[in-house]
C-alpha positions in Angstrom: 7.1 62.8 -56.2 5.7 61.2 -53.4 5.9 57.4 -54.8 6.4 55.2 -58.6 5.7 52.2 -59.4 4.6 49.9 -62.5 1.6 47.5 -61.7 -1.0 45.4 -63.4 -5.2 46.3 -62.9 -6.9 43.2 -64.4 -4.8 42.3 -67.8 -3.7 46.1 -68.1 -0.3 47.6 -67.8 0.3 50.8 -65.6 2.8 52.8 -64.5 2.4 55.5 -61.6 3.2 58.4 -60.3 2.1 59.9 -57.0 2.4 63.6 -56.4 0.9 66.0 -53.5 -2.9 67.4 -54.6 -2.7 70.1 -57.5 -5.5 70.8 -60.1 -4.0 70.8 -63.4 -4.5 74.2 -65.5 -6.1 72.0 -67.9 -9.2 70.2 -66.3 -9.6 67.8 -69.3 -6.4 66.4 -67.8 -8.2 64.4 -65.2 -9.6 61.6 -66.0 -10.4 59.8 -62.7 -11.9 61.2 -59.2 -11.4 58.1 -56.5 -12.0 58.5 -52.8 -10.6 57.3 -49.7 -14.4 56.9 -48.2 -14.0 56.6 -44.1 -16.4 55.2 -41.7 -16.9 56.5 -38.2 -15.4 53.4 -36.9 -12.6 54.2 -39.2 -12.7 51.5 -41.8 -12.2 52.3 -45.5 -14.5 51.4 -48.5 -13.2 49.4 -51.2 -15.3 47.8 -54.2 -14.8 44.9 -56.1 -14.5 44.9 -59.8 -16.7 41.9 -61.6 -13.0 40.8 -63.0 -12.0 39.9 -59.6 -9.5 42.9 -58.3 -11.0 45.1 -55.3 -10.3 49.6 -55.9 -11.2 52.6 -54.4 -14.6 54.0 -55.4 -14.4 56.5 -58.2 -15.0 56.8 -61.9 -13.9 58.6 -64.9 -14.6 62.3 -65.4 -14.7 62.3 -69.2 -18.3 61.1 -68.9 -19.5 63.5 -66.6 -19.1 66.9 -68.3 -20.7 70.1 -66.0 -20.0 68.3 -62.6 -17.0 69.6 -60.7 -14.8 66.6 -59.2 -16.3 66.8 -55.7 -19.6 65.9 -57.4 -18.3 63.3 -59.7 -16.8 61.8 -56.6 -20.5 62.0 -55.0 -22.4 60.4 -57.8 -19.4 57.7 -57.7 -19.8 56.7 -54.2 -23.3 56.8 -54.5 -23.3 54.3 -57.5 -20.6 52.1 -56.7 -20.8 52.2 -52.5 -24.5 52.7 -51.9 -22.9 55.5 -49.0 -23.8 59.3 -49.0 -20.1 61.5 -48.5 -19.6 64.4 -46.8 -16.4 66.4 -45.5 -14.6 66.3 -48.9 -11.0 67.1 -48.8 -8.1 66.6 -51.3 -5.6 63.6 -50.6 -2.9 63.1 -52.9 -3.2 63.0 -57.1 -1.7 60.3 -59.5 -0.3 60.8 -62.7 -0.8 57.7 -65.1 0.3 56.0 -67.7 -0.9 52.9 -70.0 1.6 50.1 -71.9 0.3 50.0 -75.1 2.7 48.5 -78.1 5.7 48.3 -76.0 5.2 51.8 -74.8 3.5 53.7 -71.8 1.3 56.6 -73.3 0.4 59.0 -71.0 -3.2 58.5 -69.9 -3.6 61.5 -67.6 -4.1 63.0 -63.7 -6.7 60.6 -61.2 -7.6 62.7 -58.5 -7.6 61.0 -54.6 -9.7 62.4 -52.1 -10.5 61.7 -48.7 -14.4 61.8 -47.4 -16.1 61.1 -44.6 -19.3 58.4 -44.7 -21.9 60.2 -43.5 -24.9 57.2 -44.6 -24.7 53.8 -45.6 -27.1 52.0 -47.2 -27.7 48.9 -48.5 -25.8 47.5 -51.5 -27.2 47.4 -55.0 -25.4 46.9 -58.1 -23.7 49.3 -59.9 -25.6 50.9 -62.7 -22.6 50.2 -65.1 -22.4 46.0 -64.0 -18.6 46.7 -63.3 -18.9 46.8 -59.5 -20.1 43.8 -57.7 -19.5 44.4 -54.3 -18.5 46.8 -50.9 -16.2 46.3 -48.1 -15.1 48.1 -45.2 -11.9 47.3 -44.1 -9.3 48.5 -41.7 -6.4 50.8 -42.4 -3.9 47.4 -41.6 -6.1 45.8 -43.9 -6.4 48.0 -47.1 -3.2 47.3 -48.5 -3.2 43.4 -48.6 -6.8 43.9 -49.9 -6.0 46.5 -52.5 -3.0 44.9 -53.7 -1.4 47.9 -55.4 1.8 47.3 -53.2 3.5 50.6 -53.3 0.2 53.1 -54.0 -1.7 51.1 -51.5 1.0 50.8 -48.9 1.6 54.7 -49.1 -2.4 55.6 -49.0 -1.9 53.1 -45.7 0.9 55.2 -44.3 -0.4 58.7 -45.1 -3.6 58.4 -44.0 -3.7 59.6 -40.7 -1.4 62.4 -41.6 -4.0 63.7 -44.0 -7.1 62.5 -41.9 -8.3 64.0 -39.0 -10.6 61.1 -38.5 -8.0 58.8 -38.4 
């Protein structure tokens, strides 16, 4: 296990679980792609979310039956970022779990990737009205903007270990 923690997204209740990159057997598994989208200046792309808290750009798989995670990640990024990826390779994975009656219930596997932004365009809203904004921010930066304290400080860390852009 590469990190754990318990946090809060909006009102929600999580608890984490980082782990090195591995597809499950069972695809249905994964419910989230996110990426780690990097400029050629280096910066990072985060989005914030209409209910105030700023994530990685990314969306839920269940909804997007017949593309392979790569291309959910492209349609993601697309939607959310208004920036064309490119140079897709595998980060890290995150297993996740909800509080729900006093209890975390196991909510599934959120894939990370790291890309590279190959176009950026200008910002429109998201299709979905969840994602009000884009921000490119520094790898110093992404923590304190995030806010996920041990996730975000070990995506900070790891970066250029995994990056060879970084």
């Amino acid at each position: 296990m590469l990190y754990s923690q318990k946090g809060e997204i909006g009102n929600v209740k999580f608890k984490f679980e980082g782990y090195p990159f591995e597809l499950p057997k069972d695809h249905k598994e994964v419910v989230q792609v996110y990426g780690i989208l990097i400029t050629e200046d280096k910066r990072i792309c985060i989005v914030e979310h209409k209910m105030g808290f700023k994530i990685l750009p990314g969306g839920k798989t269940i909804d997007k039956e017949g593309l392979t995670f790569e291309e959910v990640l492209i349609e993601e990024a697309w939607e959310e970022a208004d920036v064309k990826i490119n140079n897709k390779r595998p980060f890290f994975m995150q297993k996740e779990w909800k509080l729900k009656d006093d209890e975390y219930k196991y909510r599934g596997i959120a894939l990370r990737y790291i890309a590279d932004i190959a176009e950026i365009h200008d910002s429109t809203p998201d299709p979905d009205g969840d994602i009000i904004g884009r921000e490119f921010v520094t790898v110093d930066e992404f923590s304190k903007k995030i806010g996920w304290g041990v996730g975000s400080d070990w995506i900070a860390e790891n970066l250029e270990k995994f990056s060879n852009q970084l």
